[in-house]
C-alpha positions in Angstrom: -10.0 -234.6 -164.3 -12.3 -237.7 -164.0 -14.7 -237.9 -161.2 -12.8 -240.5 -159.7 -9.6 -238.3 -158.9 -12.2 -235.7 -157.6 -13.0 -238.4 -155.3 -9.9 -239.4 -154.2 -8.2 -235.7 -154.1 -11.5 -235.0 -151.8 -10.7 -238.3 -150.1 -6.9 -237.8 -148.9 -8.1 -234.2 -147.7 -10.8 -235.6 -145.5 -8.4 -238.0 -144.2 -5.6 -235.5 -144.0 -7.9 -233.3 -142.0 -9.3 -236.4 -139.5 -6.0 -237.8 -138.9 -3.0 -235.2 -139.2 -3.5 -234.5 -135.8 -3.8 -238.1 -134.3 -0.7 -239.1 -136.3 1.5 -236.1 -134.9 0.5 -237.0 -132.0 1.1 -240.2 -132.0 4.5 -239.7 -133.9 5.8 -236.8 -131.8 5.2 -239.2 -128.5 7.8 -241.1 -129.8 9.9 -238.7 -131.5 9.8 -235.9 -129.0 10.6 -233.2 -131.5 7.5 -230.9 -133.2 9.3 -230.3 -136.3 10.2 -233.9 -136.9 6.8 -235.4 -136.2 4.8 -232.7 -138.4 7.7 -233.7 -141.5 6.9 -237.3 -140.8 3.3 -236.8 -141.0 3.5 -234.7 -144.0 5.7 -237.3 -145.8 2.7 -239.8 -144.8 0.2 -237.7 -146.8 2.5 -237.3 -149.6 2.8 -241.1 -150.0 -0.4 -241.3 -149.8 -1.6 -238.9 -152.0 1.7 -240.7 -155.0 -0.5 -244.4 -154.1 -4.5 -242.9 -153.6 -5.2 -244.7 -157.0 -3.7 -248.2 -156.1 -5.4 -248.0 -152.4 -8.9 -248.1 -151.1 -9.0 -244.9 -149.4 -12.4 -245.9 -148.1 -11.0 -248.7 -146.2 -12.5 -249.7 -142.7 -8.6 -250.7 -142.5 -7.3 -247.2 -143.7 -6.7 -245.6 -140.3 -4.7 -248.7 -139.6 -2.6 -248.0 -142.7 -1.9 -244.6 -141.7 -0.5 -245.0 -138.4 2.0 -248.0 -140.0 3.0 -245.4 -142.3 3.4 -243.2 -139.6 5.6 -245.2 -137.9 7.9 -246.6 -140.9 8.3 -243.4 -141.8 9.2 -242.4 -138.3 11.4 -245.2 -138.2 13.6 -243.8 -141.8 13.5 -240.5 -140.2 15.4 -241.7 -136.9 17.2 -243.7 -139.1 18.5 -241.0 -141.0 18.8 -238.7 -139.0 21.0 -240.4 -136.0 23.7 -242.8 -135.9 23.5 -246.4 -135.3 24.5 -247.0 -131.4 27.4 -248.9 -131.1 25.7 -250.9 -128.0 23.9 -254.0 -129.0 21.0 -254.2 -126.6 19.2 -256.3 -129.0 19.0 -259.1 -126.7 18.0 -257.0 -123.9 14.8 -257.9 -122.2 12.5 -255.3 -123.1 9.0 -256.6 -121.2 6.0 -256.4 -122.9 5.5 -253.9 -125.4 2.7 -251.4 -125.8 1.7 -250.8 -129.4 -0.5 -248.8 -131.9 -2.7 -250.7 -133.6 -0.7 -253.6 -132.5 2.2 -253.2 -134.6 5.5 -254.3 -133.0 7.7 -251.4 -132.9 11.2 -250.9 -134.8 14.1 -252.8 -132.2 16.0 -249.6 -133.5 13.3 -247.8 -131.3 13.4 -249.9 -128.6 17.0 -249.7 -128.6 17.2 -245.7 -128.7 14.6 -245.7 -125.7 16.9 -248.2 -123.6 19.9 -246.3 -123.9 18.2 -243.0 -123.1 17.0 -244.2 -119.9 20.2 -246.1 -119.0 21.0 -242.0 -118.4 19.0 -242.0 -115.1 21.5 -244.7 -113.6 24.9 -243.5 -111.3 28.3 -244.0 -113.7 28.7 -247.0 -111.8 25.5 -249.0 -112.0 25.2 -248.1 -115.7 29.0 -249.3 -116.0 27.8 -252.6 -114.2 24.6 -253.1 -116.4 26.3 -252.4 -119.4 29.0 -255.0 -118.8 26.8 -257.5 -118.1 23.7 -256.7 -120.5 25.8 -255.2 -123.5 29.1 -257.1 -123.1 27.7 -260.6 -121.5 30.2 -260.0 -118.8 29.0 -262.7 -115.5 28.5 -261.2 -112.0 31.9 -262.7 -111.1 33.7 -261.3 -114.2 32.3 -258.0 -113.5 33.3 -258.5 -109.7 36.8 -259.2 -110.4 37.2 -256.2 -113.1 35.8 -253.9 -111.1 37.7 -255.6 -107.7 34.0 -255.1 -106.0 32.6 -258.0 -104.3 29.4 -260.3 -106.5 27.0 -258.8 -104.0 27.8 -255.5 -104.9 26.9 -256.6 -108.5 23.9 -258.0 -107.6 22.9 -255.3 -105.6 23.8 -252.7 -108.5 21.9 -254.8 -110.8 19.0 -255.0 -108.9 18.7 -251.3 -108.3 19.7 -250.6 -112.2 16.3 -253.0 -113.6 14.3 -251.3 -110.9 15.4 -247.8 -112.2 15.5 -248.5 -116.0 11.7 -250.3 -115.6 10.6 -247.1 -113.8 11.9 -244.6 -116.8 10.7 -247.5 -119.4 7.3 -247.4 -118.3 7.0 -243.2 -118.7 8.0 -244.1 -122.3 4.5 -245.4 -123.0 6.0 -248.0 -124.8 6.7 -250.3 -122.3 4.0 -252.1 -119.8 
């Protein structure tokens, strides 16, 4: 072994040792599951430990690198692991974004985190929201499906951005 891969094998396990922590941390915030976020963080040191001879692992940018791995490979995990939502909330106004390292985050992300907190609304609110956020249903569309009048709408839709931007911001995500 040359005294380069000494270096570098001594390398990975000081960063491994300074940063496993953060990066479960970090990872596990978004995830919410221990087991996951240590298996994503593990898969982050075994990708880079495969690419420690085509990286500079004494970069001042290195801790930056790490987290993006982090979160790409968070991102394959969810992927994997749970089915795509059948609700396009793509278009969904979101706010502004809180970020590591100022990264935008996954819309896959930002899509799982909208749904689960469309949970806190009442049946009908989140049927109201949906149908005009999801299925680009008007106020009066909704009014006359639902044979409720356009200030019940309103009203329903106020109180459904009010409670979604409440549960949004305890994401940490969202500002």
């Amino acid at each position: 072994m040359s005294l380069e891969n000494i270096n570098s094998n001594n390398t990975v396990e000081t960063l491994f040792k300074q940063y496993f922590n953060p990066l479960y941390n970090f990872v596990n915030s978004k995830i919410r599951n221990s087991e996951d976020a240590k298996e994503v963080v593990q898969d982050v040191f075994v990708k880079l430990w495969n690419s420690k001879d085509k990286i500079d692992l004494n970069s001042p940018t290195i801790k930056s690198y790490l987290y993006t791995m982090a979160r790409n490979t968070m991102i394959d995990a969810i992927r994997k692991k749970k089915d795509q939502s059948d609700v396009d909330i793509d278009n969904l106004d979101t706010g502004h974004l809180i970020t590591d390292e100022s990264e935008k985050l996954d819309p896959y992300i930002i899509r799982t985190e909208i749904v689960e907190a469309l949970e806190v609304l009442k049946p009908k609110t989140r049927e109201i929201f949906k149908l005009n956020k999801l299925q680009g249903y008007t106020y009066d569309e909704i009014a006359g499906h639902l044979e409720i009048s356009v200030r019940t709408v309103e009203d329903n839709m106020s109180r459904a951005y009010g409670l979604l931007r409440k549960e949004l911001r305890k994401k940490e995500i969202f500002s």
